[in-house]
C-alpha positions in Angstrom: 73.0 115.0 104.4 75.9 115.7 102.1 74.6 115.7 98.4 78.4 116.1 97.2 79.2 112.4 98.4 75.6 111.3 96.4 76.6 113.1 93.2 79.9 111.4 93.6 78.0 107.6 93.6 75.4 108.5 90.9 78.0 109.8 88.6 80.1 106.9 89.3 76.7 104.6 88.4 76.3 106.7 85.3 80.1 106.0 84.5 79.7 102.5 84.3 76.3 101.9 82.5 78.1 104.7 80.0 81.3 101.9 80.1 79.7 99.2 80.2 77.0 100.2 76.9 80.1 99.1 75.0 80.9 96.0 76.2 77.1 94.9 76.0 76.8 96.5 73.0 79.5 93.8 71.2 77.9 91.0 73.6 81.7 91.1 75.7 81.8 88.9 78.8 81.5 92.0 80.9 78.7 94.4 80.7 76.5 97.3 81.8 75.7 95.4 85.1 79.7 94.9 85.8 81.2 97.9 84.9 78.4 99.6 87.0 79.2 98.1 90.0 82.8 98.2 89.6 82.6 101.9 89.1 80.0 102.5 91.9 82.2 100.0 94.2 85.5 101.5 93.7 83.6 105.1 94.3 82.4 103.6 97.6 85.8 102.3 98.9 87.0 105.2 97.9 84.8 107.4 100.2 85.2 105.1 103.1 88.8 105.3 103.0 89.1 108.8 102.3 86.6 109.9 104.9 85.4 107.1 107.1 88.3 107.1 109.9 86.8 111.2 109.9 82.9 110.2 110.3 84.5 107.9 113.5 86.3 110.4 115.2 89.7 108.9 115.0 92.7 111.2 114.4 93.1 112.2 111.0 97.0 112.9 111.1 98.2 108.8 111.9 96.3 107.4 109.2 96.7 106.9 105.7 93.8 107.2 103.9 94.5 105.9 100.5 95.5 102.0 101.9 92.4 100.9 101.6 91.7 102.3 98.0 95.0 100.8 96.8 93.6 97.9 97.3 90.8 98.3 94.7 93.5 97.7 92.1 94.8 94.3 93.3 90.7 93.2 93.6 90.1 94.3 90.5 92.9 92.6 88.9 91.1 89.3 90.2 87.8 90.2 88.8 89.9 90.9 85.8 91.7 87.7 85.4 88.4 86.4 85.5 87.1 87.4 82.1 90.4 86.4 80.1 90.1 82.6 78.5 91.9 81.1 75.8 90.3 79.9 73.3 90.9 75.9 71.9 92.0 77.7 68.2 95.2 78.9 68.1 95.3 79.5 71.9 94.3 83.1 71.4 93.8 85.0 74.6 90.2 86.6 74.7 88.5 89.2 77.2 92.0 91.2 78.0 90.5 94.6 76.4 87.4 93.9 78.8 89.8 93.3 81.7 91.9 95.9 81.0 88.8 98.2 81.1 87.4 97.3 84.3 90.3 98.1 85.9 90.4 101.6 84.3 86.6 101.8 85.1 87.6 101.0 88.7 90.2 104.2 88.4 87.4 106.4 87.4 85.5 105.2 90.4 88.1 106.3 92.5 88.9 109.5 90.9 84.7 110.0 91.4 85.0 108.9 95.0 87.0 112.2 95.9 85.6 114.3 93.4 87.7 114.8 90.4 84.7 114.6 88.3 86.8 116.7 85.4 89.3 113.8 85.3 86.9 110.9 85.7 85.0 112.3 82.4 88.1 112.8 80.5 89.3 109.2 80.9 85.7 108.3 80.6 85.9 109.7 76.8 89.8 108.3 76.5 88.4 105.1 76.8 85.6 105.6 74.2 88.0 106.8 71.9 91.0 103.4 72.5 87.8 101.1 72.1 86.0 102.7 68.9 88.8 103.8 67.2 91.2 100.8 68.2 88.1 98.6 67.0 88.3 100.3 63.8 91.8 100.8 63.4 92.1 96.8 64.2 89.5 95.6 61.3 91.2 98.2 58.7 94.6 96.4 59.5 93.3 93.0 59.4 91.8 93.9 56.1 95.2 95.1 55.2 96.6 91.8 56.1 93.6 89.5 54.3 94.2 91.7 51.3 98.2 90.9 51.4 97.6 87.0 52.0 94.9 86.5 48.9 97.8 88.8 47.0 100.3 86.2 48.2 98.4 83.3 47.4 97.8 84.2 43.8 101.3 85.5 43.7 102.4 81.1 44.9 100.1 80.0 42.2 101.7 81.5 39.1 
């Protein structure tokens, strides 16, 4: 039994509930579930290219064993595209920032799948800190903006 490949999916699990927390958090259309099994999938593909042509015998030396995982990104694009609607105001795009972190959650699950734990937990905590702070970032600049357009209002009705 090799624990290492284990560790690898349970971190990858705990990844994703950690990812997803946010999204449920803010009722997104992506959640704990999602981002779980994206992570734990992209983990899994991961392993089986990296190491399943080994586990079969085959010769290591003819094969390249990241084709596979490069596909992960194209998938998840899909399961991406998915989540973005446009809404019937204005035409405003909605979900892209949940898209966009499913496939870094994806990422993460491959750089957990062969073991670069140290860089799956740094992006891990990049991503906290591009949704928190790009959350509160974007309400201080739209109060920014209300403030300007009540200024510009009572400016048009002196």
């Amino acid at each position: 039994m090799d624990w290492e490949i284990y560790l690898r999916i349970v971190a990858s699990l705990l990844a994703g509930i950690f990812i997803g927390f946010e999204r449920t958090l803010y009722n997104k259309p992506a959640g704990i579930r999602t981002f779980s099994l994206v992570c734990v999938g992209s983990t899994l593909i991961t392993l089986v290219s990296a190491y399943g042509a080994e586990n079969l015998g085959y010769v290591t030396g003819a094969r390249d064993p990241f084709r596979i995982a490069a596909q992960i990104v194209s998938g998840i694009g899909f399961l991406g595209a998915g989540v973005i609607w446009n809404s019937k105001k204005g035409g405003m795009k909605h979900g892209v920032t949940t898209a966009a972190e499913l496939w870094v959650t994806s990422a993460v699950g491959m750089a957990l799948g062969v073991g670069m734990y140290d860089l799956a937990l740094l992006v891990v905590v990049c991503i906290f800190i591009a949704i928190f702070a790009g959350r509160k970032l974007g309400n201080y600049v739209e109060k920014i903006e209300k403030k300007k357009c009540n200024a510009e209002d009572e400016i048009d009705l002196e």
